[in-house]
N, C-alpha and C positions, 0 to 999 in steps of 0.2 A: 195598202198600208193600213186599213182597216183594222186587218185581224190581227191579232197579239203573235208577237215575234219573240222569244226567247235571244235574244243577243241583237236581235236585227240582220240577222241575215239570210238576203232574201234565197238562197240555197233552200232553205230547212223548207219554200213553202212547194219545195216540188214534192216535199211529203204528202202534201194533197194528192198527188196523182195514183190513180189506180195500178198496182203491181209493184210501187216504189218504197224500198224498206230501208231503213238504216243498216249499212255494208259493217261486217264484223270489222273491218280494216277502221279503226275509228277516221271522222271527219267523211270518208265517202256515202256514198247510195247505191242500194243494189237495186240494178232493176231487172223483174224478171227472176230472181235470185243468182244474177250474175254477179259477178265478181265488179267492185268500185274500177279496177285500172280498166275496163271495157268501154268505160261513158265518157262523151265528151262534152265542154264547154266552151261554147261560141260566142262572142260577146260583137257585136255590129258587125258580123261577116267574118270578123279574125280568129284565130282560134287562140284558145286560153289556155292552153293545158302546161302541166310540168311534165316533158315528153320523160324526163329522169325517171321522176318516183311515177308516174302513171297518173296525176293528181291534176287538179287546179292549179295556175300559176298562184304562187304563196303560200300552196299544200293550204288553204283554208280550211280551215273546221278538223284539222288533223292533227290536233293537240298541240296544235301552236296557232297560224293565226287567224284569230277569231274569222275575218270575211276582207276579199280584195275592193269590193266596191260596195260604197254607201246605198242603203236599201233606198235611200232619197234621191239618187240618181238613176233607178232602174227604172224605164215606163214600163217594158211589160217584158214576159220571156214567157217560152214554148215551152212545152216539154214533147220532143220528137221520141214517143218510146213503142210503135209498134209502127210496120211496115210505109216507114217515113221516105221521103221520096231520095232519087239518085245525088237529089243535091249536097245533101247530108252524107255524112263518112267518118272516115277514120274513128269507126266504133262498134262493139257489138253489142252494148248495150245501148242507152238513153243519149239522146243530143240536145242539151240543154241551150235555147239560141235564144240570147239576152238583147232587148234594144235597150240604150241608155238614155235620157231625157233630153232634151233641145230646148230653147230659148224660142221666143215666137216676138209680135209686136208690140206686148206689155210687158211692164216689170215686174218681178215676179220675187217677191223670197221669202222663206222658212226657217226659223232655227230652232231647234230643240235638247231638252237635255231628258237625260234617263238617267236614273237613280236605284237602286238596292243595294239593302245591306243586311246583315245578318238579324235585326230586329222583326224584320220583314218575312223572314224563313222561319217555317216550323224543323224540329232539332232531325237530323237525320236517323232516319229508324237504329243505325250501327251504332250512331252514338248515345240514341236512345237506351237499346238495349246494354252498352257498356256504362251508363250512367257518367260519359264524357257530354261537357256543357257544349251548346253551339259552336262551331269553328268560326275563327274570322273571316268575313267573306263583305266586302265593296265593291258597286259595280255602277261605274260613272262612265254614259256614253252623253256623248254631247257632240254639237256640228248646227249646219248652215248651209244655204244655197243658196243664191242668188239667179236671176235670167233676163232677156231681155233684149232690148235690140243692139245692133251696133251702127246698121242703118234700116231704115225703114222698110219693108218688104225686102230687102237687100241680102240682109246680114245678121246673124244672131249667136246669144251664147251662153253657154251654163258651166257654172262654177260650181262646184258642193266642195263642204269638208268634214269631215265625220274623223272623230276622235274616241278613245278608248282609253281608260283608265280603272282595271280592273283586278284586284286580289283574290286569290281563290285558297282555300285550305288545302295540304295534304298532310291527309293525318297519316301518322308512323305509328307502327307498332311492334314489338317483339312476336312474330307468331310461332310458340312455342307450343310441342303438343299439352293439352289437356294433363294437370297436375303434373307439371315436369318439374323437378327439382334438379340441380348440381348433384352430382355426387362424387365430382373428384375435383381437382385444384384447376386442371384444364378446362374444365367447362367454367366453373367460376371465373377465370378471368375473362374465357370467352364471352361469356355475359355482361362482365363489369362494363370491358372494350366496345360489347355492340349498344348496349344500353349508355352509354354516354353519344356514342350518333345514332341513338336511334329515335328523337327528338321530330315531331312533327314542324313543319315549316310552311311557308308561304309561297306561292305562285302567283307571277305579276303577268300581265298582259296592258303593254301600252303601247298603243298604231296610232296612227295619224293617216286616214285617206284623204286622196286630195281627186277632185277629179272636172277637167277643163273641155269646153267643147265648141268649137266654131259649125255653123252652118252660112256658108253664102251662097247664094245664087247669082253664079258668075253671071249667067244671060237663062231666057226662057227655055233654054234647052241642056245647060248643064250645073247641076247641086254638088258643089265639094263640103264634104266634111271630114274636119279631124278632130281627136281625140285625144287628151293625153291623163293619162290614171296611173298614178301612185302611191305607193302601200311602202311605210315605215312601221313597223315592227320589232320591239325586245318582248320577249317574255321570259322571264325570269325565272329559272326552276323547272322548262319545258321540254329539258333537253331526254328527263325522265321523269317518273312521278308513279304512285302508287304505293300502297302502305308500305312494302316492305321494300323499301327503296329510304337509305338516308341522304339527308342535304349532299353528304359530298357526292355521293353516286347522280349530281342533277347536273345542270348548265344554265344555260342564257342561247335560248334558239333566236337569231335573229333574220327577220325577212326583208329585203330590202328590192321593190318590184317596181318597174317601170316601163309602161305601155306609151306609145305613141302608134295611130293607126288614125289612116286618111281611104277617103274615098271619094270618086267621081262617078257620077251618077249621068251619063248624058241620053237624052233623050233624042232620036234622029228620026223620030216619025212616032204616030199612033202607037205603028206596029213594032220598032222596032228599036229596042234599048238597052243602053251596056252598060253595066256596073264595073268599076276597077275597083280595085281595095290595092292596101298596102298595111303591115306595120312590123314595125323594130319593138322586139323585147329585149329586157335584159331582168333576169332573177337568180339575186343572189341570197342564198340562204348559209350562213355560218355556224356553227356550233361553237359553245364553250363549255368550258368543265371546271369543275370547282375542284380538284382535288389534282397532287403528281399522283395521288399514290394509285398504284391498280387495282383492277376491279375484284372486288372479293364475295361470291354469292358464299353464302353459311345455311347449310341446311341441315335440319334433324329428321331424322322417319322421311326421308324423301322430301320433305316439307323445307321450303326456301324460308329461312328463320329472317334475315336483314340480306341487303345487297350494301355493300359499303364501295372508300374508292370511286376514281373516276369512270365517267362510263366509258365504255369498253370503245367506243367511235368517235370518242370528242377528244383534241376537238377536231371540227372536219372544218370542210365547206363546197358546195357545189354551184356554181353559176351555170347559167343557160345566157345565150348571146342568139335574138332571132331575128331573122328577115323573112315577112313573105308576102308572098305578091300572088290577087287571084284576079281572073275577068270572069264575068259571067255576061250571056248575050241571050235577051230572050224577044224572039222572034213571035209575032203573031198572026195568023191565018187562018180565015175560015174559022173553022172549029177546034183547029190546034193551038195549044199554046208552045210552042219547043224554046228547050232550052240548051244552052250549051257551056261549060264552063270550065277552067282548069286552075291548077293550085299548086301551087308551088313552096315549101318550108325546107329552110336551111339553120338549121340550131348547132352552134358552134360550143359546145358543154367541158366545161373544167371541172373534176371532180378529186377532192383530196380527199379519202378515205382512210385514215389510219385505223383499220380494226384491229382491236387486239395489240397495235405495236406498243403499248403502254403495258398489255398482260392482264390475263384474268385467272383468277383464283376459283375453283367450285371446291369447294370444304364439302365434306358428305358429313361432318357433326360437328357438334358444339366440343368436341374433343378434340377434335382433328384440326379446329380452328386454334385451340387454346395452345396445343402442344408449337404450332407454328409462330404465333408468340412468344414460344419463351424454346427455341430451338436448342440450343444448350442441353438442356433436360429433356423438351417433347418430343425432337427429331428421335424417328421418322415417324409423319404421321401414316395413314394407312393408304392403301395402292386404291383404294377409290375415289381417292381427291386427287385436283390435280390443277395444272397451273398452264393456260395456253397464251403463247404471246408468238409477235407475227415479226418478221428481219425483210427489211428492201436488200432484196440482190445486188450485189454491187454492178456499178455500170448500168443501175435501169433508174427508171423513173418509180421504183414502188409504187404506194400507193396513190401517186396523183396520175391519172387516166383522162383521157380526152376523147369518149365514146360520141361524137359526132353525130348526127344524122340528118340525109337529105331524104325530104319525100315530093310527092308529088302525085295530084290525082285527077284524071277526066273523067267528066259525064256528059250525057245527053240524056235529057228528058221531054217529054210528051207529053200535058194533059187534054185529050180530045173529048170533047162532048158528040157524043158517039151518036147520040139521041137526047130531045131534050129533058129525058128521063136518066140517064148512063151518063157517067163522066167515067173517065179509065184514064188514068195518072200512070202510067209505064216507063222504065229509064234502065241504063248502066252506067255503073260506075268502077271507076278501077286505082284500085289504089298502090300506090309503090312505097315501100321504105326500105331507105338504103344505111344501114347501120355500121361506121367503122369497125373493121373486121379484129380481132386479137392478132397481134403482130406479131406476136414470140410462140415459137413452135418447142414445148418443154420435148427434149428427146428422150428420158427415160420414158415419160408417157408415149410421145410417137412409139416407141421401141414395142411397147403395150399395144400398140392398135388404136392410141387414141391420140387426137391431133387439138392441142389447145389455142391452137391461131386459126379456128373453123368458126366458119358460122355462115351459114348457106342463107343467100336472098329469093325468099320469097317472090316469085315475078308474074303468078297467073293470078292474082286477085281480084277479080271479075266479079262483078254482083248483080245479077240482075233485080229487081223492082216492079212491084206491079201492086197496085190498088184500085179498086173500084165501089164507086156510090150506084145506088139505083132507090130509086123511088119508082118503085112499083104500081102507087096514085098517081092520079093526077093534080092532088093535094101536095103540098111540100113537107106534110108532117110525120109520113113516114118513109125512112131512109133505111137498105140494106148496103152494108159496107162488108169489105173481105179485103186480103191482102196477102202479098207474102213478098218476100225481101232474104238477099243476102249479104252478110253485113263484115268487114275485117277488123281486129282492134288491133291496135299497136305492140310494139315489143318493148316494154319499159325501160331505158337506157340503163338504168342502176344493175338490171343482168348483165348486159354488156362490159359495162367497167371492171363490175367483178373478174367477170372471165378473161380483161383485162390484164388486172394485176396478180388473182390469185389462180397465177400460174404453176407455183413451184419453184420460176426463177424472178419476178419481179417481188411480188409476196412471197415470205417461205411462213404457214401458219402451223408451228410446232405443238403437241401436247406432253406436258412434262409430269410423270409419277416418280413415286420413292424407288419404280424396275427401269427406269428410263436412265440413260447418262448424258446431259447433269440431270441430278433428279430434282424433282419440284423444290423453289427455291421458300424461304421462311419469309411471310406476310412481314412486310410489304418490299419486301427486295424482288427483284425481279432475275430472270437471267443474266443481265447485263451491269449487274448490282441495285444500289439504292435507285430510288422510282427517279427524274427530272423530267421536267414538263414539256420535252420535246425529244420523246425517246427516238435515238435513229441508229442502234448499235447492230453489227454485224450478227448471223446465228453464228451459234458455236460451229467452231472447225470439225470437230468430231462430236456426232448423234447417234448415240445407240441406243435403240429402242421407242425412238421416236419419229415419224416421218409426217412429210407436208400432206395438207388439203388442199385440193385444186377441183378449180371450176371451168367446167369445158360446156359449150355446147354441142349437141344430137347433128350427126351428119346430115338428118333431113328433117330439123326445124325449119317451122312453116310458122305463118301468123296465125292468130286465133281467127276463127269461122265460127258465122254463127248465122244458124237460118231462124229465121221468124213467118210465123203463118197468125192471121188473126180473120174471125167475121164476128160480124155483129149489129144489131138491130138499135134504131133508133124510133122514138114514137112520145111528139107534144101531145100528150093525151087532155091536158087544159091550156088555156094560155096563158103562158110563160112558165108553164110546167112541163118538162121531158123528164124521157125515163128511156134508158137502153140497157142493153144487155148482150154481155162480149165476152168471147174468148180470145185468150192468146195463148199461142205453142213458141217454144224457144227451145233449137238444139244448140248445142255449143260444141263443132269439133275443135280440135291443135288446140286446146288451150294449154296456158303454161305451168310447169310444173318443175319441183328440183327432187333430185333423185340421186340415191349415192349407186353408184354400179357396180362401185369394189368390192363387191360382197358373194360369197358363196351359196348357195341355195341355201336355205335352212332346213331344218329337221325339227318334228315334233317333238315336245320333252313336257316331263311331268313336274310339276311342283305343286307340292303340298299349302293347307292354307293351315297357319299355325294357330295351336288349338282345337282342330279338327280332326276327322278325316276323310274330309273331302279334297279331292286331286285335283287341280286345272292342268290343262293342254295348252301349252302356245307353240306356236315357231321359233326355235333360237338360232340364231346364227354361227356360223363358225370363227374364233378371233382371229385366222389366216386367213389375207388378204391375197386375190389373185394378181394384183398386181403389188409386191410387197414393198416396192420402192414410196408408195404412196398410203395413207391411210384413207379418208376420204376422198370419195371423187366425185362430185357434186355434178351433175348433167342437167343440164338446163333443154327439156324438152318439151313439146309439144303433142303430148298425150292423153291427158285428161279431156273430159266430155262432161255434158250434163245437160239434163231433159227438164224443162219446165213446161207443165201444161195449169193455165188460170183459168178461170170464170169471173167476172166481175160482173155487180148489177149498182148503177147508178142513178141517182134522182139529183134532177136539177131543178131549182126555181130562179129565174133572172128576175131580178132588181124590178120590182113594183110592191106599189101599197106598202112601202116603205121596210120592204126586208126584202131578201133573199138570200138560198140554201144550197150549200151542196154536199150531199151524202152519197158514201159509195162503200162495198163489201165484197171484198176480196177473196177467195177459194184458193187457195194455188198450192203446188206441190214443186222444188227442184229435187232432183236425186243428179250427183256427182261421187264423181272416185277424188275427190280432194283438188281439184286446181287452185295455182297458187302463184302469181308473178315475184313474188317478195323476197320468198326463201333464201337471202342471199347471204347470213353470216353465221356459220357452223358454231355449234354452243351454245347458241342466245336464245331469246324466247323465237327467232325462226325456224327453228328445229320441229315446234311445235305446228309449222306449216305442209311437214311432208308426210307422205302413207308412212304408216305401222311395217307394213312389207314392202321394202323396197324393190324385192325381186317380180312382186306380182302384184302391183297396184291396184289391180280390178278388187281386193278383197276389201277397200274403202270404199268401196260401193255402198251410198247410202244417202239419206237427208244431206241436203246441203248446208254448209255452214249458216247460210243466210235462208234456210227454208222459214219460210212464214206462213202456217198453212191458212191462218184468219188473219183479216186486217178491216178494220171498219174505221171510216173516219167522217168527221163532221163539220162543216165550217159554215156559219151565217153570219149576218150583220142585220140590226136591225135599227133601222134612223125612228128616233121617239119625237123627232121636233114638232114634224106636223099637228102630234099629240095637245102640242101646246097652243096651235097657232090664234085658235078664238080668245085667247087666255088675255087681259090685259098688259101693258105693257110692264110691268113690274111680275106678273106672272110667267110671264114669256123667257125674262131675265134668270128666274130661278129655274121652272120649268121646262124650259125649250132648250134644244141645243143639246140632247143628250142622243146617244147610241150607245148599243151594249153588240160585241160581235164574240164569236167565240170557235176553238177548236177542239174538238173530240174525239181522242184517236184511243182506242180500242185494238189490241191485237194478240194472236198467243205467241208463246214464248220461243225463244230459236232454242234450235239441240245444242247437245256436247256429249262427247265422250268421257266415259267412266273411265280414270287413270290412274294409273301406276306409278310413284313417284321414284323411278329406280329407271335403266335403263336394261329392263326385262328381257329384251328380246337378245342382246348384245350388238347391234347394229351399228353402236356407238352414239346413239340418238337417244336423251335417257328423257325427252320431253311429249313422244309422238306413243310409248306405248300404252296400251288401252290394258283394263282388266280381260285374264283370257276367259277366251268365251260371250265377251259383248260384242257387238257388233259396232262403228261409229256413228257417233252423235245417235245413241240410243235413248238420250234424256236431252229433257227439257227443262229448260227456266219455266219459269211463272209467268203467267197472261201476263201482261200491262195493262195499267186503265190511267188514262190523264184525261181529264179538265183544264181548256187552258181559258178564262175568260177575261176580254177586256173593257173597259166603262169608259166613254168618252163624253168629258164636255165642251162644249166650243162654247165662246165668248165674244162677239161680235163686238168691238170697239168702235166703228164707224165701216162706212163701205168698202175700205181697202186693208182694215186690219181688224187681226182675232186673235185672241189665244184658245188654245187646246190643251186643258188637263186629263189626264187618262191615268188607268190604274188597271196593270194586268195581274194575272196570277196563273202561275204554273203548276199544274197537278194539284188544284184549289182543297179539293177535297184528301188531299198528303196521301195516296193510297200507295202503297211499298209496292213499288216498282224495281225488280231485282234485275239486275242487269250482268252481274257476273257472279259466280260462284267458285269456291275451290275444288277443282275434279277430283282429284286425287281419292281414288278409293280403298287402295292397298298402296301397303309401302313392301320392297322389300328387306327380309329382313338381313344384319350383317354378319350374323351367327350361323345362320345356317341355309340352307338351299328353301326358304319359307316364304312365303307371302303374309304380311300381319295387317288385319282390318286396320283402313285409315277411319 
């Protein structure tokens, strides 16, 4: 609790660990350069995850809410992120394994408040550069704990509560190209129209954590604890966000999570001791929408001008309903240590998903927007905008799904001290997930060869483990460590549901042009007429020209694999000064991935770049569909791979002479063909998750989204009291009681692909294709450099009471740290078969 915290959540400090990056998926972490839905979250034996989205229970740090548990309740967490023992699972990335605080035979309590506001912030470089003043931004944390006995050696307990009260800007802006004027009566109203929502607004975030915990010691031989943590959540305006996004296109995401977990710990000898665990979740996350009207993207030159209208998903809501129950039993002998344990989860998942059934609009120009405002006159607009909205088959459940899932996993593990020099840590582990299967079998698709009520169970998930120390002295201060591990990660239920509803006949998800019958209807009417705020109208009786997207899984989907190999040396070369140096390998086969199949090979084709006469090459596809009853057909498979090999060199100094340090510098390369668990709603910024070629995926062979190839970081603390202590007592008073701690993270920039803001290839994907002739993620953002430094004074009142004032600072020294850029490199043009420089 030392080092300065950005929000206080204690997630962010597994950034300290060597290999661990911030996941492009915002709120996760990649480790290794694997993908966020890989890692898991363990918090006292129970596991924490949203088996749904792939996440944290309460999706924390995922642009909604801030963190589930108060950083004042966590005593300490691991980070399990290379060749970690059998006990550890259901992941292929990192196992993040959290204990939470306890109560002992004194009373014990802290309260705190945290404060900023926009006084306190230097002006942000965008707004810098556009000569807009500060945005409005408060950010009020505050909370409390309390601990202590209930009886003496007996019985004990800790209460915390941490609260959040906090505003954040999102600025708006019209992103119009470079001296673009009107020049007809349609684009002027389209202007008038979006420039009145196109008004930047505020984003609220306010939670209440609450978090309860008994420990008693029934007798000398058994410790029951239970647990109960709670997370209330509104955030206001979080449902979307980003400049070109107005108020109505936003919501009110709400989290509402509730943990209770117990354990019995009994001890039946020296040798021989069982852990039980238990707990009931329940997480409920709802969405809201500000708007009936539907979703309307408005683009110019490829370029998305405002997003107006409600979002395309709101409003939804998904709960999760959990039971689970594990034993672990660890035997000791001789030089063995074994262990044995098994695990059992049952998540009962409601998910109401209406995508699209409200409609969304993509405008290809400020012309095509304006003529749809005033249809009388502007109809028709032109056949590259279009209008997609999604109809519940009758007799089904549409879009609310109940994707289920039971798992369950055994291990046994070994650590033998082989010699008193060798330890060898050895296990397997085997993990099962059993995912409710799609029940509806579409038979125009069976008729096709393709079966949308599949989804094959994974059942050989075997992992062996193995690690080994050796101290090759007879000294303790130099240590050779090696390992290797096979590890499974889960299948994110949010695929499942999809393939659920959007079969064809529960969801039908239509796309309507001016060649379609009915042809795309005038902003903001939809098919079914004017917008209301709970659209549930039938599709049209007769579709010409238009047909559904369906989502099936791969006959022989498997769970993601992922083998891990690490060694590496340790060596105290002063005391309480070490230094090591480590490699880790990370392959990743089955990972997940979505893929359209409906598609014909493509053929090379030439197009011109205008004003030139230079030619590009790409692949275009053909607009006949081998199966033509269906337009997309989205596969949810398990084909994507990716190779990571690191280097890391570490220096440690432990806590003496009144500081200590740790610094580490990261090497590392991933190279992947795009894996992607997410891909699940055709049209939307997911689109932007799948290959450029969907017939040949290997040709997105490249850096990985999350490639990092440097990463250096810095954390120390240093106590200045003792500085003061000969000082008399009114010197001590001002002097004493200071520490300064701080973090220094250093690293270069992740890739992206150069883009085409058109859908170049005709795949019907106009977000995924690259400039021809680059290859992906061929560019790079800019290094990062932050400074984050904190000042602490403590205030001794008497022997049982102090205050503590502190003062952090985030990226002290304001260095512009770019974190996202506009890809888009060409647009195409609407005149003629051209490419025109974006």
């Amino acid at each position: 609790a030392s080092l300065p915290a950005n929000g206080r959540n204690f997630i962010d400090f597994v950034l300290l660990t060597p290999g661990v990056t911030r996941d492009v998926r915002q709120g996760d972490i990649s480790f290794a350069g694997q993908r966020g839905t890989l890692n898991s979250l363990v918090v006292d034996g129970s596991d924490n995850n949203n088996t749904f989205f792939g996440q944290t229970l309460g999706r924390t740090g995922s642009g909604r809410a801030p963190y589930q548990f108060s950083l004042d309740s966590v005593q300490e967490f691991q980070v399990n992120s290379n060749a970690y023992s059998a006990e550890l699972g259901r992941a292929g990335g990192a196992v993040i394994n959290v204990v939470t605080k306890s109560g002992s035979n004194d009373f014990h309590g802290t309260g705190f408040w945290y404060y900023r506001d926009r006084s306190m912030n230097a002006t942000d470089l965008i707004d810098n550069n556009n000569n807009r003043p500060k945005a409005p931004y408060h950010f009020n944390q505050f909370g409390a704990n309390v601990s202590g006995p209930i009886a003496h050696d007996k019985a004990f307990f800790f209460f915390n509560y941490d609260g959040q009260r906090n505003t954040l800007p999102n600025t708006v802006f019209l992103n119009l190209p470079t001296g673009f004027t009107a020049t007809t009566a349609f684009e002027t109203a389209a202007l008038a129209y979006l420039t009145a929502r196109g008004n930047s607004w505020i984003r609220t975030q306010d939670q209440n954590a609450y978090l309860a915990k008994v420990d008693w010691n029934i007798n000398s031989k058994n410790l029951f604890t239970a647990r109960w943590n709670s997370q209330r959540f509104t955030g206001g305006g979080f449902e979307n966000g980003g400049a070109q996004n107005g108020f109505e296109h936003t919501g009110a995401s709400i989290v509402t999570t509730d943990t209770l977990a117990f354990g019995l710990t009994t001890t039946f000898s020296s040798s021989f001791i069982n852990v039980a665990r238990g707990s009931f979740v329940r997480d409920k996350e709802p969405g809201q929408a500000n708007s009936i009207n539907p979703e309307a993207t408005v683009r110019q030159t490829g370029a998305t001008v405002l997003t107006i209208g409600r979002n395309f998903f709101s409003p939804r809501e998904t709960t999760i309903k959990r039971g689970q129950w594990s034993d672990t039993v660890t035997w000791l002998r001789g030089r063995h240590a074994w262990k044995f344990g098994a695990d059992i989860i049952m998540d009962r998942i409601f998910n109401f998903f209406p995508g699209n059934f409200s409609g969304a609009f993509t405008f290809a120009s400020l012309d095509d927007f304006g003529r749809s405002l005033n249809p009388t006159v502007g109809f028709p607009v032109s056949s590259s905008s279009s209008f997609t909205q999604a109809f519940a088959g009758t007799g089904t459940t549409g879009p609310t799904t109940k994707p289920n899932i039971f798992e369950y996993s055994l291990f046994a593990l070994d650590e033998w001290r082989a010699t008193p020099r060798i330890i060898v840590n050895y296990g397997l582990r085997y993990d099962y997930q059993n995912t409710a299967k799609p029940s509806v079998s579409n038979p125009a698709a069976l008729a096709g060869g393709i079966n949308t009520a599949q989804l094959h169970t994974d059942r050989n998930n075997f992992g062996p483990r193995v690690g080994i120390a050796w101290k090759p002295f007879s000294h303790d201060r130099f240590v050779v460590r090696g390992g290797y591990g096979v590890y499974y990660g889960r299948t994110p239920s949010i695929m499942v549901g999809t393939a659920h509803s959007n079969n064809g006949l529960n969801v039908q998800t239509l796309t309507f042009r001016t060649t379609t019958t009915p042809v795309i209807p005038s902003y903001p009417n939809t098919i079914c007429g004017a917008p209301v705020a709970s659209p549930n109208c039938a599709a049209p009786g007769t579709v010409v020209g238009a047909s559904p997207n369906i989502f099936v899984f791969a006959p022989n989907y498997a769970q993601p694999l992922v083998q891990q190999w690490s060694g590496g040396i340790e060596y105290e070369f002063a005391h309480d000064f070490g230094i090591s140096v480590s490699y880790l390998g990370v392959r990743g086969y089955h990972l997940q991935r979505t893929r359209d199949i409906n598609l014909l090979p493509p053929t090379p084709t030439n197009i011109p770049i205008a004003g030139t006469t230079s030619v590009l090459t790409y692949q275009k596809f053909s607009s006949t569909r081998p199966l033509t009853s269906f337009a997309r057909i989205a596969q949810f498979e398990s084909t994507a791979n990716s190779l990571y090999n690191g280097m890391t060199v570490q220096l440690t100094k432990r806590f003496s002479k009144n500081y200590q340090f740790l610094a580490s510098y990261t090497v590392g390369k991933v190279t992947d063909d795009k894996p992607d668990a997410t891909a699940v709603v055709p049209f939307t910024f997911d689109d932007a998750k799948i290959v450029q070629n969907q017939i040949d995926p290997k040709t997105d062979r490249g850096p990985g989204d999350n490639d990092q190839r440097q990463r250096f970081v810095l954390s120390g603390v240093w106590d200045l009291n003792s500085y003061a202590s000969g000082l008399p007592s009114i010197g001590k008073a001002f002097l004493g009681g200071w520490e300064i701690s701080f973090i220094v993270t250093g690293q270069s920039g992740q890739p992206y692909s150069g883009a085409v803001g058109a859908d170049l290839n005709n795949d019907g994907n106009s977000r995924s294709d690259r400039t021809p002739g680059q290859t992906r993620n061929a560019f790079r953002l800019p290094n990062t450099v932050s400074v984050d430094p904190r000042i602490t004074k403590s205030i001794r009142i008497n022997e049982r009471w102090k205050i503590q004032l502190f003062g952090e600072a985030f990226n002290v020294f304001n260095h512009p740290n770019v974190s996202n850029v506009i890809t888009t490199q060409y647009t195409r043009s609407t005149s003629a078969a051209t490419c025109g420089v974006g």
